[in-house]
C-alpha positions in Angstrom: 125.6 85.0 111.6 124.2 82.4 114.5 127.9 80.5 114.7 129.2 84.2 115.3 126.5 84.9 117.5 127.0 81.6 119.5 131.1 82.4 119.7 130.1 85.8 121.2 128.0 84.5 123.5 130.0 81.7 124.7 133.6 84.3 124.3 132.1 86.4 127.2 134.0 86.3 130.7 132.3 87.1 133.9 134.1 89.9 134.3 132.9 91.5 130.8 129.1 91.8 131.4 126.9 91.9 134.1 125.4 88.8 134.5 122.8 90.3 137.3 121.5 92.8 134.7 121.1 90.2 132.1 119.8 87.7 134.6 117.4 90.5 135.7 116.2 91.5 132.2 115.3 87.7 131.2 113.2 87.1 134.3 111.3 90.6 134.6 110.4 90.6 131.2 108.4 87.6 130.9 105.5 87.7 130.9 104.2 86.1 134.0 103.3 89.4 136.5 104.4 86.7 139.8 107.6 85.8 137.3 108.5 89.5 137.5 107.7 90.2 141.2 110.1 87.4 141.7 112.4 89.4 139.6 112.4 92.1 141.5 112.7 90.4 145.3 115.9 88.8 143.8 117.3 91.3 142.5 116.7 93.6 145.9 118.3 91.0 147.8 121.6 90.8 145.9 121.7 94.6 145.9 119.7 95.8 148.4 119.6 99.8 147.4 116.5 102.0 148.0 118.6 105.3 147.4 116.2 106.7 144.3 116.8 110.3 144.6 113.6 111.9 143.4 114.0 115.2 143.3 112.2 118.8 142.0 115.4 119.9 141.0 118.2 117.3 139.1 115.6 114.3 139.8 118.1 111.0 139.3 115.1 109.4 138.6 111.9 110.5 136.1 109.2 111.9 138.9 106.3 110.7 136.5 107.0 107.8 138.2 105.9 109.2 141.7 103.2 111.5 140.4 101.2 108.9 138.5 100.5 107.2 141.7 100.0 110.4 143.6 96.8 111.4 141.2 95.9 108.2 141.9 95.5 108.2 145.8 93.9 112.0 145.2 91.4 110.7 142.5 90.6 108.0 145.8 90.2 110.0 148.1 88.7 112.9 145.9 85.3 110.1 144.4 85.1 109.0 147.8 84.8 104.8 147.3 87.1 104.2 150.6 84.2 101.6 151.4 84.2 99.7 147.8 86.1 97.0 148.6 86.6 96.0 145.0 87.5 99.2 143.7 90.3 99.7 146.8 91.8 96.1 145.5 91.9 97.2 141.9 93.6 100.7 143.6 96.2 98.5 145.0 97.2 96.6 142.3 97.5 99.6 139.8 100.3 101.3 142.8 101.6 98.0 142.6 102.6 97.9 138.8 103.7 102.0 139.3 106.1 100.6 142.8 107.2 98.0 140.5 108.4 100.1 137.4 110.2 102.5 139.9 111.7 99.3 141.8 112.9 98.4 138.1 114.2 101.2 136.6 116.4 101.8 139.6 118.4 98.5 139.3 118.8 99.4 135.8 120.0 102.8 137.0 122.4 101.1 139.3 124.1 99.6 137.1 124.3 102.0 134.4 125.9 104.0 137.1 128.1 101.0 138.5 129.8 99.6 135.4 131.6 100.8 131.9 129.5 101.5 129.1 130.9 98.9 127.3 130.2 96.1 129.8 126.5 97.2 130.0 127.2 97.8 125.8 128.3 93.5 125.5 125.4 92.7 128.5 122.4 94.4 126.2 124.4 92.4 122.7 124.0 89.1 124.3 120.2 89.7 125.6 119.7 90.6 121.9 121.5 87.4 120.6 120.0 85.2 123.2 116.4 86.7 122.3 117.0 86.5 117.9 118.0 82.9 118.7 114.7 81.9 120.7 112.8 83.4 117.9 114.6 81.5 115.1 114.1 78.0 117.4 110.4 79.3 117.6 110.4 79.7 113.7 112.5 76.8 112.8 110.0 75.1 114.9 106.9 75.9 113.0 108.9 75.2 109.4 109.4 71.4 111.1 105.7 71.7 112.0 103.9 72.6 108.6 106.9 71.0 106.2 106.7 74.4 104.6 109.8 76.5 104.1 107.7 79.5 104.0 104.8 79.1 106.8 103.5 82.3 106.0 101.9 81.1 102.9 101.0 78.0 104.5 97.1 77.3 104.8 97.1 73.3 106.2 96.8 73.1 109.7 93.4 75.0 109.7 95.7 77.9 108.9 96.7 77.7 112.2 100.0 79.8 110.8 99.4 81.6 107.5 98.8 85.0 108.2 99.4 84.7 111.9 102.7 82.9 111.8 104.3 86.0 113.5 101.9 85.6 116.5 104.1 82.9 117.9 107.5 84.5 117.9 107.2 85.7 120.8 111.4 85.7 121.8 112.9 84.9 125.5 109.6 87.0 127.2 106.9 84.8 125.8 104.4 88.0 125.9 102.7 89.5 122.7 105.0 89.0 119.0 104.4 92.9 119.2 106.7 93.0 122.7 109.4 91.3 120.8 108.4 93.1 117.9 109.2 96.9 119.5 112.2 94.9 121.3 114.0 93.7 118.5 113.3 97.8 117.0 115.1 99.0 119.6 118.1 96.7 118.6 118.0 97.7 114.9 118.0 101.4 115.6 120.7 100.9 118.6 122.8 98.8 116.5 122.7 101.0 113.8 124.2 104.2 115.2 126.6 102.9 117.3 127.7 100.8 113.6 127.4 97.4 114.4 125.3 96.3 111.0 125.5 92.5 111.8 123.1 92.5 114.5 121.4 95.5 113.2 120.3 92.9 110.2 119.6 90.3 113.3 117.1 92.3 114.9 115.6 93.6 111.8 115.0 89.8 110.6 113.5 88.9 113.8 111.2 91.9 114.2 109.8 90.9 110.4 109.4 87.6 111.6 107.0 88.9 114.5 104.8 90.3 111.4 104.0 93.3 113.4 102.8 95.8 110.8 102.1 98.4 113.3 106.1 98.2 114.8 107.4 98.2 110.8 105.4 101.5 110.5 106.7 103.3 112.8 110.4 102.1 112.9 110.1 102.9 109.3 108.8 106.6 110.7 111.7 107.0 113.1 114.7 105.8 110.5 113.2 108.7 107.6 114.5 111.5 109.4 117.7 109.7 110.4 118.0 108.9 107.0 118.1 112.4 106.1 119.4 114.3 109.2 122.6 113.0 110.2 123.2 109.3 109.1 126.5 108.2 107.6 127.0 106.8 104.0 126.9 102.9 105.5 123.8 104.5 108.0 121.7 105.2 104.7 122.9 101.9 102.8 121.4 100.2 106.3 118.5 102.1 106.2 117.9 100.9 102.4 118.3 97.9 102.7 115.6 97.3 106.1 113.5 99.0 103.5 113.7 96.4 101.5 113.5 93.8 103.5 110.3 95.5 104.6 109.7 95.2 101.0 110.1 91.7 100.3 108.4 90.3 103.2 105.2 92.0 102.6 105.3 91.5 98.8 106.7 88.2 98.8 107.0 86.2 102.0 103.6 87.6 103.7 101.6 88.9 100.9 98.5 89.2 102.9 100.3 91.3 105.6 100.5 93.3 102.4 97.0 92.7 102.2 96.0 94.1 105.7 98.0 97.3 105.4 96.1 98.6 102.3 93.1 97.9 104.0 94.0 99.7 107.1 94.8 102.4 105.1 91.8 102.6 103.5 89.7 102.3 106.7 91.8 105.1 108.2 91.7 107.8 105.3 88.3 106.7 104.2 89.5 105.5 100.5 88.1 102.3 98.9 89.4 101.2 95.2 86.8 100.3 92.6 85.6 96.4 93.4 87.4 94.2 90.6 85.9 90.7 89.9 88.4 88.2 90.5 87.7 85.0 88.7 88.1 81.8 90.9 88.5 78.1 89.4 85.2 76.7 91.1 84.9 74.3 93.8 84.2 70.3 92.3 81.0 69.1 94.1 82.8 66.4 95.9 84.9 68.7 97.6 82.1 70.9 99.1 80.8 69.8 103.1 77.0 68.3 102.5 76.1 70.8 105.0 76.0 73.8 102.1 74.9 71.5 99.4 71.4 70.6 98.5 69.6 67.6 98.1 70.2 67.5 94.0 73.7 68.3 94.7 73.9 65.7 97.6 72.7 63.0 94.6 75.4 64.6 92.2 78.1 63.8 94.8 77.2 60.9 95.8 76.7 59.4 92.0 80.3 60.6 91.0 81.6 59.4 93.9 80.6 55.9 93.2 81.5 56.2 89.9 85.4 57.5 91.0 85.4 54.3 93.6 84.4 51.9 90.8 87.2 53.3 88.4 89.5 52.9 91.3 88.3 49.8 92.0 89.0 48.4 88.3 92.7 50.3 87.9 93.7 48.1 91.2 92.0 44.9 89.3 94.1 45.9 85.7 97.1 47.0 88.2 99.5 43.9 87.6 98.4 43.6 83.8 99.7 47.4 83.3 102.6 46.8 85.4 103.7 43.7 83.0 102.8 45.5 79.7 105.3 48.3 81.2 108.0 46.3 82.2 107.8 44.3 78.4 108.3 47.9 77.2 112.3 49.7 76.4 112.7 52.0 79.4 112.4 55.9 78.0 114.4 58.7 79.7 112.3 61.2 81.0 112.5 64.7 80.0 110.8 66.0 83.0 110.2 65.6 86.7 106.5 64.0 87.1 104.7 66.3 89.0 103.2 64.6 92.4 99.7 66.6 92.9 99.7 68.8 95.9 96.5 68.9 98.3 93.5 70.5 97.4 93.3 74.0 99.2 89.6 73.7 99.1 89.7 71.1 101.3 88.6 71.4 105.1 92.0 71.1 106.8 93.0 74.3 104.2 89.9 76.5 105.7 90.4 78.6 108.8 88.2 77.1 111.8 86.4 80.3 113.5 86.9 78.4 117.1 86.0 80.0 120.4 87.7 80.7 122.6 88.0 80.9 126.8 88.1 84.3 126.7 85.3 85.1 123.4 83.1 82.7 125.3 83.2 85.0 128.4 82.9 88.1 126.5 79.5 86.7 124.5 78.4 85.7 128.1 79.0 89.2 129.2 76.8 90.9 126.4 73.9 88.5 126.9 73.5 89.4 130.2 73.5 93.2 129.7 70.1 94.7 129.0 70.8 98.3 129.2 70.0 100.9 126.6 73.1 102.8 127.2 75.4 99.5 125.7 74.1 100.1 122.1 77.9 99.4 120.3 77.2 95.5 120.9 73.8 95.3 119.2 75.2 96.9 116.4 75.7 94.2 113.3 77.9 96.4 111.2 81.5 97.3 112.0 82.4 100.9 112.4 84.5 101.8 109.2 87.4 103.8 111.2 89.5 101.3 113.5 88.5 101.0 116.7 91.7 103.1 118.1 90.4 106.5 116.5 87.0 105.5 117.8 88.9 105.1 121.2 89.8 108.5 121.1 86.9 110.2 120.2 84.8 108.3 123.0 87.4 109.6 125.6 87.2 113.4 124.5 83.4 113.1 124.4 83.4 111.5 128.0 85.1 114.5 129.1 82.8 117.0 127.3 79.7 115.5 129.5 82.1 115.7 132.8 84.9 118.7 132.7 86.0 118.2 136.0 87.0 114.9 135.6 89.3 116.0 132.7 91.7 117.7 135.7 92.6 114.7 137.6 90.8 111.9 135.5 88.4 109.3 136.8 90.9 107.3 138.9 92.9 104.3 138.4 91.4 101.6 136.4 88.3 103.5 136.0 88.2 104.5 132.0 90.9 102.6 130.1 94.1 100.5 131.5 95.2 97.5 131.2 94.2 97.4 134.7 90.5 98.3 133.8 90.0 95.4 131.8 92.1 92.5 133.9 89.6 93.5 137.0 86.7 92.7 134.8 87.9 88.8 135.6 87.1 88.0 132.3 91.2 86.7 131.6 91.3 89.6 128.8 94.8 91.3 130.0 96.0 88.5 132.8 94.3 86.5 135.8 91.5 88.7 138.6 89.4 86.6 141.5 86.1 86.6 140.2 84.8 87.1 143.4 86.4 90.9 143.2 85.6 91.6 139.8 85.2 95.5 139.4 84.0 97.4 136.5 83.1 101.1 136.1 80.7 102.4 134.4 82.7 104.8 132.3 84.7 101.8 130.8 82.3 100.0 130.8 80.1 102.6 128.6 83.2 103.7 126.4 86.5 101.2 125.8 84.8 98.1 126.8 82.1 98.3 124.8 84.1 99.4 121.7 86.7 96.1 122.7 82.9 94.2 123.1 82.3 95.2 119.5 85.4 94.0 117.8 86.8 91.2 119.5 83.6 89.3 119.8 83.0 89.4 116.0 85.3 87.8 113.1 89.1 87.0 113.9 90.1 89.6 111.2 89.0 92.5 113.4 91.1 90.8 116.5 93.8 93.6 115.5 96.0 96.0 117.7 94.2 98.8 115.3 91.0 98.0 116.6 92.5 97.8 120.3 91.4 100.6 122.1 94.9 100.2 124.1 96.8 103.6 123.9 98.9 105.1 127.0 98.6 108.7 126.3 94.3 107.4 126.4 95.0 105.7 129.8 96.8 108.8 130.9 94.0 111.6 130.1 91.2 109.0 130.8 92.3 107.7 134.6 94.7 110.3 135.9 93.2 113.5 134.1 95.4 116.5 131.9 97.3 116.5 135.2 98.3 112.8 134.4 99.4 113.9 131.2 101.1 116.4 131.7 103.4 114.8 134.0 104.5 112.2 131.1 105.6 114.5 128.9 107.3 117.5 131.4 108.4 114.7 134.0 109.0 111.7 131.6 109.3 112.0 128.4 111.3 115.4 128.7 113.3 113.9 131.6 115.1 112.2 128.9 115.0 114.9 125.8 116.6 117.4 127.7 119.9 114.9 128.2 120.6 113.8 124.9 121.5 116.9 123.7 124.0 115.5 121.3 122.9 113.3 118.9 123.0 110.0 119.5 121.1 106.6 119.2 118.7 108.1 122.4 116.8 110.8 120.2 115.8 108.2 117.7 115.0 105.8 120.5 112.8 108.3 122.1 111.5 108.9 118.7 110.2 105.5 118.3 108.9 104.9 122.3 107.1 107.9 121.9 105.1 107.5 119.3 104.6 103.5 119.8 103.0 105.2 123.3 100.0 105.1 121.0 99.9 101.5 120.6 99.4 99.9 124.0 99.7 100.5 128.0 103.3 99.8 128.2 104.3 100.8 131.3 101.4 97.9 132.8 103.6 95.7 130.7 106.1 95.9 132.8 108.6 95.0 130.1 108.9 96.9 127.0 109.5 100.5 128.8 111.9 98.7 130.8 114.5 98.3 128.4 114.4 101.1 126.6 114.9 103.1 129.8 117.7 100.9 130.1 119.4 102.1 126.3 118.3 105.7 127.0 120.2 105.7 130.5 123.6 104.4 129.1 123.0 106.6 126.4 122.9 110.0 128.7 125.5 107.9 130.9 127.9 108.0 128.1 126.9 111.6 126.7 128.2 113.2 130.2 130.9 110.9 129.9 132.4 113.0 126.6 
């Protein structure tokens, strides 16, 4: 598969891609905001086209795009803070990521409307290729690393892989795994209607590499219908078998993803099995720190490691007296292999290190130096037992039960819950902010910050996307109101139902985006929302074309 991936690649002529698209696509989606702002000046200056053709009626473009911005000025001028400095800075930046997803989705227009499908069909296969074969480096990488075929079992290192293996494939826009996670799900469910089952099974293993359980979920959500609405006899055998090897990496590659998706769906529908006891081999004395044992148990240690040195000691003395009494002896075949002892797992370099962090250290710093009655989720020792997402939810439809008004329009741009909200905090949670211009509102501050506060400060385990209060439909009510809402799904999401009215690879696409909406602020990514725009346009392109 990678030697016919490389022939592709290398098989291309100019002439049978565009090679400003892909170039385009591998600069704006890393992850660097100034990487992507360079992206776009480039690409503006090799095609210089401002002609976006927003209309009420036959809008070329989606008008969300010039709505979302719109509430945004009103919310300004409507809660008055023209003389906040800070706030009119953090106002700025968040037209700034709206200007730049317009500026982006109209190259990507341009050439959707400039070239063959199948030029922009070969231009999207080798961005796919190019990004399965930075993930396998990454991987192959990590096997060189640990000296473990299987890394996701792995516990040396600290367990600086094990569970989290999937957190470093990150593919060719070194954001999040869960970017190249929903990336590569685009691929398997593009690649599978149009028939091309090689790179479906590409994209597939890369996206399981990522170890995004979330992104399994609902990919797994989106192919059951397609499964059994209209899939060919090779769609369903595809389907099957991504099933399976669903199946096999959680069951056997990544058990204790396994692991973490019962428990998830526990804490969600509030069922807990009965407590088994598990019997454990128990830990030798010698291999326990001093720091847990006591004095009686320091004297243990200490006495049977003296005695283990002065063994030692006399096997090295008797060595060459053993060694002649073997060599005097008729070599024997051996039935079996000896068996070299592996490394004790109860050892410290097999026990996960809870390090602080940059970014944890800031956050503690932050909750010592509130002292206000209202920030009671922080003092609170005991975890909520529904992931913090629900609890997301619930804090946004209460805020608007104290304040109706603000329900209309919101409470303005980075005001409630964006990624925007918590980068102007200058606390390096969702990208670089001057310190000096730090902003923070008091309704994020009271609602999704504290409930971020309450998980990400504690145990690494609850440092989950479940317990993320991120979640675009929550941005959308929170900071631009049901008016901001609305305009997503009449002006947005609509904008691109109401042309794929065949069935195609589009529906299912949409599908997918629209319900991994609930997952994080993807259009403040600036990457993810990108490219699927960019399959959902060729899609409509060739549609009208039949």
């Amino acid at each position: 598969m990678k030697s016919r991936a490389i022939s592709i690649i290398k098989g291309t002529r100019p002439g049978s891609i565009d090679w400003r698209l892909l170039l385009f696509l591998l600069v704006f989606l890393d992850v660097k905001l100034v990487i992507k702002i360079a992206a776009v000046v480039l690409i503006y200056i090799v095609r210089p086209n401002f002609k976006f053709g927003f209309s009420l009626k036959s809008s070329r473009l989606p008008l969300f795009y010039v709505l979302a911005p719109g509430i945004a000025v009103l919310n300004w001028i409507i809660i008055g803070k023209w003389a906040n400095f800070n706030y009119g800075l953090v106002l700025l930046t968040g037209i700034l990521f709206w200007v730049l997803c317009i500026l982006a989705i109209h190259q990507v227009k341009l050439s959707v409307e400039k070239y063959d499908p199948e030029i922009i069909h070969r231009t999207i296969l080798v961005f796919f290729i190019l990004n399965a074969l930075v993930s396998l480096v990454t991987f192959a990488g990590i096997i060189l690393e640990t000296g473990s075929i299987n890394p996701y079992r792995y516990q040396g290192n600290f367990q600086k892989y094990f569970i989290g293996t999937g957190d470093y494939i990150k593919g060719l826009t070194f954001d999040t795994s869960t970017t190249n996670a929903v990336i590569n799900a685009f691929g398997v469910i593009y690649f599978l209607m149009r028939g091309r089952y090689i790179f479906m099974l590409l994209c597939m293993m890369t996206l399981l590499l990522t170890g995004s359980n979330i992104t399994n979920f609902i990919l797994c959500f989106t192919l059951l219908p397609v499964f059994f609405y209209r899939s060919s006899r090779d769609q369903k055998t595809m389907i099957v078998i991504c099933l399976v090897m669903l199946l096999i990496f959680l069951v056997k590659v990544s058990p204790q993803n396994n692991s973490y998706v019962v428990t998830a769906y526990q804490k969600i529908f509030n069922r807990h099995t009965a407590s088994r006891q598990i019997l454990t081999a128990e830990i030798p004395v010698t291999q326990k720190p001093d720091s847990i044992l006591t004095f009686e148990e320091r004297r243990k240690k200490i006495a049977q490691l003296y005695m283990d040195s002065v063994n030692i000691a006399l096997y090295n003395k008797n060595l060459h007296k053993i060694v002649a009494d073997v060599r005097s002896q008729p070599v024997i075949a051996l039935n079996e292999k000896p068996v070299i002892p592996a490394d004790s797992i109860h050892t410290p370099s097999f026990q996960h290190r809870d390090d602080t962090s940059l970014v944890e250290k800031k956050l503690l710093q932050f909750v010592v130096q509130i002292d206000k009655e209202e920030f009671s989720t922080t003092k609170k020792r005991e975890r909520p037992k529904l992931p913090g997402k629900l609890i997301a939810a619930r804090q946004t439809l209460r805020y608007f039960r104290q304040y109706p008004l603000r329900s209309i329009s919101g409470t303005g741009i980075g005001n409630f819950s964006s990624k925007l909200a918590f980068r102007s905090t200058a606390m390096k949670i969702s990208g670089n902010y001057p310190a000096k211009y730090a902003y923070i509102n008091p309704a994020f501050e009271f609602n999704h910050l504290d409930l971020y506060l309450l998980y990400f400060t504690g145990k690494e385990e609850m440092h989950s996307m479940a317990n993320s209060p991120n979640n675009t439909y929550d941005q959308l009510l929170g900071e631009y109101g049901l008016a901001g809402l609305s305009a997503f799904l009449f002006f947005y999401l609509l904008f691109f139902a109401k042309q794929l009215k065949k069935y195609a690879y589009g529906i299912p696409l949409l599908l997918f985006m629209a319900t991994m909406f609930f997952a994080d602020y993807w259009f403040e990514q600036l990457s993810v929302v990108v490219f699927f725009e960019l399959l959902l346009l060729l899609n409509i392109k060739e549609l009208k074309t039949d």
